[in-house]
C-alpha positions as CSV (number, residue, x, y, z in Angstrom):
1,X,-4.2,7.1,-10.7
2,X,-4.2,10.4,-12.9
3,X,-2.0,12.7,-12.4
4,X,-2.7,16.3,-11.3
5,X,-3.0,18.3,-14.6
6,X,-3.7,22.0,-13.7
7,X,-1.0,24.0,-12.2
8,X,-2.9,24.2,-8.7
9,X,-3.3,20.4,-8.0
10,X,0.4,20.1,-9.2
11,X,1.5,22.1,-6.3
12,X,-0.8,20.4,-4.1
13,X,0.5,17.5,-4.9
14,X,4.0,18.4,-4.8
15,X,3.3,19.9,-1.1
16,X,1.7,16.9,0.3
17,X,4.7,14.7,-1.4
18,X,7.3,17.3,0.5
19,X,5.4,17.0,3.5
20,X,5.5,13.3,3.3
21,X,9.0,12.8,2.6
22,X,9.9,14.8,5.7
23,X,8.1,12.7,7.7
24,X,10.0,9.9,7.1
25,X,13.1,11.6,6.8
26,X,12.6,12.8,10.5
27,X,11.2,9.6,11.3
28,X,14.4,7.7,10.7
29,X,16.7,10.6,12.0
30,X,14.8,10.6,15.4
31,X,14.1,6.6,15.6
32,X,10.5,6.7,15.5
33,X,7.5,9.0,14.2
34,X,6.6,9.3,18.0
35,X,9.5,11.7,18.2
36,X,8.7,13.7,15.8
37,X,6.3,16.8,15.9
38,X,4.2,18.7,13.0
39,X,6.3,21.8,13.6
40,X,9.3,20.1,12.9
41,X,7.6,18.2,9.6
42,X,6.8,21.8,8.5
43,X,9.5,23.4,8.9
44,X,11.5,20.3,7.5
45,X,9.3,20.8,4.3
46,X,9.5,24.8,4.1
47,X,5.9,25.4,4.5
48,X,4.1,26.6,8.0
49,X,2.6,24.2,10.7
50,X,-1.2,25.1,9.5
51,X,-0.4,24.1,6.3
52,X,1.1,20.7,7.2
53,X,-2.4,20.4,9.2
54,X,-4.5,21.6,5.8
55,X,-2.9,18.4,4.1
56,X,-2.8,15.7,6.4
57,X,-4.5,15.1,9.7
58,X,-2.0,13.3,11.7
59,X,1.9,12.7,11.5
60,X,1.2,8.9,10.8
61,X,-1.1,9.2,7.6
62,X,1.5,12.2,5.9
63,X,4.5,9.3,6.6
64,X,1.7,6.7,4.7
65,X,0.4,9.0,1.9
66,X,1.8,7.3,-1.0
67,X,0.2,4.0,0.3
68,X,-3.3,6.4,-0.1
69,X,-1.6,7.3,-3.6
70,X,-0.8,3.8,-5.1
71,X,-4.4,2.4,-3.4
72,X,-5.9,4.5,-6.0
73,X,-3.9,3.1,-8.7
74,X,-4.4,-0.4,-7.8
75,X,-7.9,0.2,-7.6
76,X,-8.5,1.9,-10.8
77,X,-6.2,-0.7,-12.5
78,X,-8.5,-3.3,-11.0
79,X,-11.8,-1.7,-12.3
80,X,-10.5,-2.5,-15.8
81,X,-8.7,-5.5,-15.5
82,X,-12.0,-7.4,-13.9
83,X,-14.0,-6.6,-17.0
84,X,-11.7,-9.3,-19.1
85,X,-10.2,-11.7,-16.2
86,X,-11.8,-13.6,-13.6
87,X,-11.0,-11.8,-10.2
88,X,-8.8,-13.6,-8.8
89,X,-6.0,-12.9,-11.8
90,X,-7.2,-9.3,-12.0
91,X,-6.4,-8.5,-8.2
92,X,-3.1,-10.3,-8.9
93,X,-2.4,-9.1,-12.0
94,X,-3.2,-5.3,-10.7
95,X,-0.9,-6.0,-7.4
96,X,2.1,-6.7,-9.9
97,X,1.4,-4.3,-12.3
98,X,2.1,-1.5,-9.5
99,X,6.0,-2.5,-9.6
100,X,6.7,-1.4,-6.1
101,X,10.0,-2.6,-6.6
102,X,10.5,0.3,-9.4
103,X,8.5,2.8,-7.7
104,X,10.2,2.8,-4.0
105,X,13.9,2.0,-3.2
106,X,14.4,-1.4,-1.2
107,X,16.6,0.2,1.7
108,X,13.5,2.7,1.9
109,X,10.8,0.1,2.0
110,X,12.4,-1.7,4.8
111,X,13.0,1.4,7.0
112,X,9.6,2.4,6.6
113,X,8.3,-1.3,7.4
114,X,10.5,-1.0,10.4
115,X,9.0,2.0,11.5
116,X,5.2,0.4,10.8
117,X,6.7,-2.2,13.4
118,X,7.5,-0.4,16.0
119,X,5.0,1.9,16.1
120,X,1.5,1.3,17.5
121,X,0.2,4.5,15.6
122,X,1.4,3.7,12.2
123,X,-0.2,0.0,12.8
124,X,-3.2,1.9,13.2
125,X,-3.0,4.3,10.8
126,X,-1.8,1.6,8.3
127,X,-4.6,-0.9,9.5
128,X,-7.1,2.0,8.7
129,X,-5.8,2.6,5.1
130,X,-6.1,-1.5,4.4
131,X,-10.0,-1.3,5.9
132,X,-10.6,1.8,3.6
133,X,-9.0,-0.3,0.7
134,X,-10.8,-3.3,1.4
135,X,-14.5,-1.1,1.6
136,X,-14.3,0.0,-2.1
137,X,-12.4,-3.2,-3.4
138,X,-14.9,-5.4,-2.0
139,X,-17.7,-3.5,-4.4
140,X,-15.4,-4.2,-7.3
141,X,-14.7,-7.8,-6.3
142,X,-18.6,-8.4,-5.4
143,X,-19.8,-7.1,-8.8
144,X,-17.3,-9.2,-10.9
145,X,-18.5,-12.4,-9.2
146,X,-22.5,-11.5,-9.6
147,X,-22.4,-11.7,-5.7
148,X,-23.4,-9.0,-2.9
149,X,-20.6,-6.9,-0.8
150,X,-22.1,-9.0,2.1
151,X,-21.4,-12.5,0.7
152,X,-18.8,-14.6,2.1
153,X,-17.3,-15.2,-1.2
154,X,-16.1,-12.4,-2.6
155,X,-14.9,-11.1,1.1
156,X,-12.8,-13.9,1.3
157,X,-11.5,-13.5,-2.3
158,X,-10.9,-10.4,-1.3
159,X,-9.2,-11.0,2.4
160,X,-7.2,-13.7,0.8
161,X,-5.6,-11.5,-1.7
162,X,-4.7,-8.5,0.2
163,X,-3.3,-10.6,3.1
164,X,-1.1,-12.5,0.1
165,X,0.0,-9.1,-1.4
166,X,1.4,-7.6,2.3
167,X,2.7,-11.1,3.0
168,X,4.8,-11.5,0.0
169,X,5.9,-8.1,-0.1
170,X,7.2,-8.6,3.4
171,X,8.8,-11.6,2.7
172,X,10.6,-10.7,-0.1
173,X,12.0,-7.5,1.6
174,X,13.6,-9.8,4.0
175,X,15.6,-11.5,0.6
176,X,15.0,-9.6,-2.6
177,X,18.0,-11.2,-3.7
178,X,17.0,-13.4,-6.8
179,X,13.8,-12.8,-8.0
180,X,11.6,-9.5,-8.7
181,X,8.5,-8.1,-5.8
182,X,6.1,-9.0,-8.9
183,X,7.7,-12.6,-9.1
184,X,7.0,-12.8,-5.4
185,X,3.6,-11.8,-5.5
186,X,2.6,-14.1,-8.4
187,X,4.2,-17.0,-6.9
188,X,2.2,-15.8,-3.1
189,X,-1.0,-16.1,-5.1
190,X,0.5,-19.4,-6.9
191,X,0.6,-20.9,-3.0
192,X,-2.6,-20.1,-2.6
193,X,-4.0,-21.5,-5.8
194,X,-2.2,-25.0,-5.4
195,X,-3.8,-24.7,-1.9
196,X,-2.3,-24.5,1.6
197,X,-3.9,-27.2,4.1
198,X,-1.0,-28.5,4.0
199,X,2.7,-27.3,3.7
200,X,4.9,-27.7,0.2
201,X,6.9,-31.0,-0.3
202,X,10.5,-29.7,-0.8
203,X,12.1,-29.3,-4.2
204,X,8.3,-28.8,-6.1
């Protein structure tokens, strides 16, 4: 995604980052984003309770934003990447090229999965984001494969990929000990390539 260049979507962006980062920062400090209120995100973030509601529409999609943010990324990323690899490599290749690993500390990444857990309004919220994702990936993924957004094909492509992405990243959370999120994710896909009717012999 491009970054803000003019001074006023700087501070916009900075506002909604601050915003953000209080939420989770309250979120963590009062075991769940159910305990936490607007006011107290606002005032958290030095800016008034209107303007926290100007930004973001609930408590749950300000703790998510930079999911929004790095959606666009990967979505842009893909738009290119589709134009010289078959699909399938581009929305891997575009998954790993985001570095989530780089971009968000581990400790940070597991609270914040904890608190998706636990929380039927952040599984929501989050489930929305990945439905939103899915609605203008599916266009990309259709048009790269000369198929229709209504085709089982390229939904499944699709469905496939996202579900390996979130799965791998969850997995290696658990144990990032060893190997990189982007060696994760390639070797998800990998398991998926090589097929998975039935389960791995041990030691391949």
């Amino acid at each position: 995604m491009t970054a803000p260049t003019g001074l006023r979507e700087r501070k916009k962006a900075a506002t909604k980052a601050a915003l953000s980062a209080a939420t989770f920062r309250l979120a963590i400090a009062k075991n769940g984003i159910g305990n936490v209120t607007a006011d107290e995100i606002a005032a958290d973030a030095g800016v008034s309770t209107r303007t926290f509601h100007n930004y973001f529409p609930s408590k749950e999609a300000a703790l998510l934003h930079d999911f929004q943010e790095t959606t666009s990324a990967l979505l842009a990323d893909l738009r290119e990447r589709v134009k010289a690899q078959p699909v399938w490599d581009a929305i891997r290749d575009s998954a790993i090229a985001m570095h989530f690993d780089e971009k968000f500390d581990v400790e940070m990444m597991r609270c914040r999965e904890q608190l998706i857990h636990e929380s039927p309004s952040l599984i929501k919220e989050q489930s929305g984001q990945f439905m939103a994702l899915f609605k203008e990936a599916i266009g990309i993924v259709a048009d790269a494969t000369g198929t229709s957004v209504d085709d089982l094909y390229p939904r499944l492509v699709l469905g496939s990929a996202l579900v390996c992405i979130k799965t791998t990243t969850e997995h290696w959370l658990a144990d990032p000990e060893g190997r990189t999120l982007p060696e994760a994710i390639a070797e998800g896909f990998a398991v998926l390539e090589r097929g998975i009717t039935r389960p791995p012999v041990q030691g391949n």
